[in-house]
N, C-alpha and C positions, 0 to 999 in steps of 0.2 A: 357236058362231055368231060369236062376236066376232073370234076367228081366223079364220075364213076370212073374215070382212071386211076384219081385216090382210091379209091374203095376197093378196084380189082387188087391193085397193090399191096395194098394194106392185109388183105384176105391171103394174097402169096405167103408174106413173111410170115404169118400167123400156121400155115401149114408146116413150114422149113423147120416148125420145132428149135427153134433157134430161141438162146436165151433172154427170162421175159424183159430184162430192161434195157438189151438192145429191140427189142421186139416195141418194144415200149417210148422205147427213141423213135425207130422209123414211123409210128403210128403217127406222133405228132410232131415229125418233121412235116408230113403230109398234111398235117390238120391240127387247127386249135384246140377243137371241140371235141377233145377226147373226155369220155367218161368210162367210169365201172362202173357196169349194174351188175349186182350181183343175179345169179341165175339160177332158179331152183328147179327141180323136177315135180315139185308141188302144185299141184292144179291151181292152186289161189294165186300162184306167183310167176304161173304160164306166161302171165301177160310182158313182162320182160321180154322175156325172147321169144314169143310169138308177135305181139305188136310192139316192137320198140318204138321210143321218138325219131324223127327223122331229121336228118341234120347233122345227128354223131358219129362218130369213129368208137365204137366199145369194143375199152381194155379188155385183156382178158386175167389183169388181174391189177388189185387197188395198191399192189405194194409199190410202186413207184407214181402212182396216179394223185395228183392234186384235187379229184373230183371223183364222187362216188356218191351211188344209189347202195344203200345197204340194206339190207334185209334181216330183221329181230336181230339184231347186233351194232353196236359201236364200231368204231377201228380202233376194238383193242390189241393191244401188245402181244397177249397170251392168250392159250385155245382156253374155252369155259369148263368151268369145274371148283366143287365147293373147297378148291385150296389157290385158285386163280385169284386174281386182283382186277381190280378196274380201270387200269392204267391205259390213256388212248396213245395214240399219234395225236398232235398237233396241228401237223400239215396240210391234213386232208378237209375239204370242205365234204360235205355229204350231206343228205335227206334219208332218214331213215323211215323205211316202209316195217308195221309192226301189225301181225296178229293181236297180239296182247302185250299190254308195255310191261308186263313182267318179262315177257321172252327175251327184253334187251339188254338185262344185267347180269348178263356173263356167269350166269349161273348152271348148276349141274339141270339138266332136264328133269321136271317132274317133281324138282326140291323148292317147294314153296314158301317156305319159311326162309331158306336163302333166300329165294326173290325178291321178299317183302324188304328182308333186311340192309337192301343195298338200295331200294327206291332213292335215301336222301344223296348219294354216289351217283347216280343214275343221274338225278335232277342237278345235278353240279356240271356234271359234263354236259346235257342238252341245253342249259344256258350260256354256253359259249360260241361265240361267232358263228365257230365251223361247222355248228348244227346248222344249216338254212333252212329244212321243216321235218315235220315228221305227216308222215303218211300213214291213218288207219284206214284199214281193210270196211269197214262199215261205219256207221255213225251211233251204235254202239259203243263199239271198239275206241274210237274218238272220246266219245262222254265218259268212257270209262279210263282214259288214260287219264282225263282232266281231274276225276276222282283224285287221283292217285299223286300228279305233278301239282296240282293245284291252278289257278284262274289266270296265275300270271302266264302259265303257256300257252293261252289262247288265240294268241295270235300266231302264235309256232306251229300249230296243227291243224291240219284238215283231213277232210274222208275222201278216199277217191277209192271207187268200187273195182273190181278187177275186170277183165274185158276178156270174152269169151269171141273164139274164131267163131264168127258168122257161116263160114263154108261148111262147117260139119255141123248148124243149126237142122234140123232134121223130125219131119213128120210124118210119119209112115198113115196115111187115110185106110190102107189095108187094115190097121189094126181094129177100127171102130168097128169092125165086123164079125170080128173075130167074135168066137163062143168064149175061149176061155183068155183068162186076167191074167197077166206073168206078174209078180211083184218083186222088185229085185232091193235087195241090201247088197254094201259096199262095204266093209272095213274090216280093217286088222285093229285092237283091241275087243278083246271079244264081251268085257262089263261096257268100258267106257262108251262104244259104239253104239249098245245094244243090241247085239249080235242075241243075246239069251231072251232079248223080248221077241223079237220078231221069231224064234222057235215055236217060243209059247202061244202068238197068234195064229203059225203056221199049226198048232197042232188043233188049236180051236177051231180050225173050219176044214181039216183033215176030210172029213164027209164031204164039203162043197166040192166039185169035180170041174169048178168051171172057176177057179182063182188055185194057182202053183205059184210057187218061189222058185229065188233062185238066190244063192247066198256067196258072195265073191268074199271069201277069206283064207286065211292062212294060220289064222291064231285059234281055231275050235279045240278046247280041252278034250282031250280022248275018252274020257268019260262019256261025250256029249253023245246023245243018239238023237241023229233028227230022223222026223216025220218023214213021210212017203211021198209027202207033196211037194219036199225039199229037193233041189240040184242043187249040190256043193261043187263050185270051183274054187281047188284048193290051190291057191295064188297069191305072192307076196304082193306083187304088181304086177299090171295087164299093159299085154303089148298095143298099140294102139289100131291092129288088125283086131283082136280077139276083145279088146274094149268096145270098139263101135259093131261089134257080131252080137255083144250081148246086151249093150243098151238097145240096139235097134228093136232086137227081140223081144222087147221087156217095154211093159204099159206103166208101171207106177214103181213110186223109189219108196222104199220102207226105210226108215231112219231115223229111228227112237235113239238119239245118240244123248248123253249125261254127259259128254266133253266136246269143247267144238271142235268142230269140223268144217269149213269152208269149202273144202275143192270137191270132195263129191257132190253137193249142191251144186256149185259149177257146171261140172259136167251132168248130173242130168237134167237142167235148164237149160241147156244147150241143144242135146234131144229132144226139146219138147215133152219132157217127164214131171207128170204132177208129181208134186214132195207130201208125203204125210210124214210129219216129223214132231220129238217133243219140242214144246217153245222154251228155247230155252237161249241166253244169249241175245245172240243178233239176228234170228234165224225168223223173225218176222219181215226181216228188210230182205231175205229171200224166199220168203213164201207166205201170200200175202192169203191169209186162212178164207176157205172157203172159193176163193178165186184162181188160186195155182196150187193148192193143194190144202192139207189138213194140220194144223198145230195143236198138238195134244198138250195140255199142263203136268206138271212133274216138278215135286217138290224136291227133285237133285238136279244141280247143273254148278259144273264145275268153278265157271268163272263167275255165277252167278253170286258163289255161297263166299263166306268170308272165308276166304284165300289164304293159306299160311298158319291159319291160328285153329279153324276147327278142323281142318286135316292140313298136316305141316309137307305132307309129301304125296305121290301118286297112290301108295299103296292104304294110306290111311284112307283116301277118295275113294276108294275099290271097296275098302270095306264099308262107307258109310253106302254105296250100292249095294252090295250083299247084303246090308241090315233092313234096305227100302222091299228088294225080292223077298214075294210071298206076304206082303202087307193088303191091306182092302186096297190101299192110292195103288199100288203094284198092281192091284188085278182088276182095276177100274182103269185104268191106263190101256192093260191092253185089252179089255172088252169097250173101248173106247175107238181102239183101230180095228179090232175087227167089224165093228158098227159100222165104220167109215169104208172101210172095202166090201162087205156087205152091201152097201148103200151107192156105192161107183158101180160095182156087178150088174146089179140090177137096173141101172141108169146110165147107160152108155151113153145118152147123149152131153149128161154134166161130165163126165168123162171126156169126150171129144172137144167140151168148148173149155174146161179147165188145160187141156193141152194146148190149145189155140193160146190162151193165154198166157201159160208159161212164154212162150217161144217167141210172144208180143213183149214179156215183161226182160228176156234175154236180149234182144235188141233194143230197146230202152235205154233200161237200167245198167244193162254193162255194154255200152258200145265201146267200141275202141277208142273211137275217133275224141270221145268223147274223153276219155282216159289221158290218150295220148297231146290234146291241147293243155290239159291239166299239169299235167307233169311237165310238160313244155317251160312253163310260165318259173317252176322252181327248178330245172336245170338250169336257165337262163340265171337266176340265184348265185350259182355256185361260180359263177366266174369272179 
């Protein structure tokens, strides 16, 4: 009782808009166990403020906070950018949670060559006290920080997957009936994504009448003419009415992506949505080929290739994709997917039990509960 008296409290002052380090006082007059998590709108990092730990009071911000969950960032000083420094705070004890342990060195986005060149900065600061661990998103992601920090952070790191809401896990049995295939793509960068592969196999089964797309972006060059089989929602982000209208609607994810992407995997695992996607990355730990979906091979993938040195920045990457479009491996790739949607059409039953098993592998693999004891164990760290 007396906790949720804290709690209600704590939720008052945080409305009153009232400044944050008196807001920051009363938090943890109420309570020891104040932390920041940082909180992203990023599907991969939903799981913050959809399943938090229980037990805390969260900051709503780390600038007076002693304890902090951070996200692809240090607590540094200054906002990132290739004229920034790496200067931290001291004070703060934290765990930082990383896509890729380039993302942590306060670099401009997309400038790989900065990245590289601040890793031995980067490793100076994650050996001090106040790191207590770092959390990657796969065990990928993990093996490849270790690349990068070397064996001595082995004890500093571990994987902890992200945790998808059980409540919106969803399997529509109507669909197995259905005549026709929706296949749906997801993203804004329209090379990095593979928004121009999935054209190309849209336009190669243009005849079939019993497989249609549907392509959620915002970034299509105006150049681009799509097919007749194509539905373009042209959308920076979907509201979460107009998201669950169009995955429910939609049988399979097309996602030939050459940079990663985490959180639309996510969410169509959580629909119960087989993935055909390139393997590229970590994207075998979410889609397990032939059983939840299709992983096609592709001699481009961003974090795969040497990082910084054969493209130093995003647009050098963009062109070494323009120079792979229109190659044999380019058009053996996507007469590769359209095989595999071909080969679902006509076999609705491997269709039905690869969705059975996505949504087996959603509650497994990213359970909450499961997230949330994890994390448990290295908050408890930070005291």
């Amino acid at each position: 009782m007396i906790k949720v008296i804290k709690h209600k409290i704590t939720k008052y002052f945080r409305k009153l808009r009232i400044p944050k380090l008196l807001s920051y006082l009363l938090e943890n007059s109420f309570n020891k166990k104040s932390i920041f998590v940082e909180r992203k709108s990023h599907a991969a990092f939903l799981s913050n403020t959809v399943h938090p730990v229980p037990g805390y009071l969260y900051a709503s911000t780390d600038l007076y906070s002693t304890r902090a969950h951070l996200v692809n960032r240090l607590p540094y000083l200054n906002k990132s950018g290739a004229n920034s420094n790496m200067e931290i705070r001291k004070d703060l004890n934290y765990i930082l949670e990383i896509e890729h342990i380039l993302m942590a060195t306060n670099s401009t986005a997309y400038n790989y060559a900065l990245m590289l060149s601040r890793v031995e900065q980067l490793k100076e600061h994650l050996r001090l006290d106040a790191c207590k661990g770092i959390i990657a998103l796969s065990k990928k992601t993990m093996n490849t920080a270790l690349e990068y920090l070397g064996e001595e952070f082995k004890g500093k790191i571990s994987y902890i997957y992200p945790s998808i809401d059980k409540s919106i896990i969803s399997i529509d049995q109507s669909k197995y009936d259905e005549d026709c295939i929706t296949v749906l793509h997801v993203g804004n960068g329209f090379l990095g994504k593979g928004t121009h592969v999935v054209i190309e196999v849209a336009k190669l089964l243009l005849t079939n009448k019993l497989i249609k797309f549907i392509i959620v972006s915002a970034s299509l060059p105006k150049e681009v003419r799509l097919p007749s089989n194509v539905e373009l929602v042209s959308t920076q982000y979907m509201s979460k009415t107009q998201r669950n209208e169009i995955y429910l609607k939609s049988d399979l994810m097309l996602f030939p992506v050459f940079q990663d992407s985490f959180g639309v995997y996510l969410e169509a695992i959580s629909y119960g949505m087989p993935i055909l996607s390139n393997n590229i990355y970590d994207k075998n730990e979410l889609v397990e080929n032939g059983v939840t979906g299709y992983l096609i091979d592709t001699p481009i993938s961003l974090w795969d290739g040497n990082v910084g040195v054969d493209y130093k920045n995003w647009s050098e990457f963009q062109e070494l994709i323009l120079k792979f479009n229109g190659t044999s491996k380019f058009r053996q790739m996507i007469e590769s997917y359209v095989e595999k949607l071909l080969y679902l059409e006509k076999n609705r039953s491997v269709y039905k039990k690869m969705s059975i098993d996505t949504s087996n592998l959603c509650i497994d693999r990213f359970s909450p509960s499961k997230r949330t004891l994890k994390l448990s164990h290295l908050y408890n760290a930070l005291d």
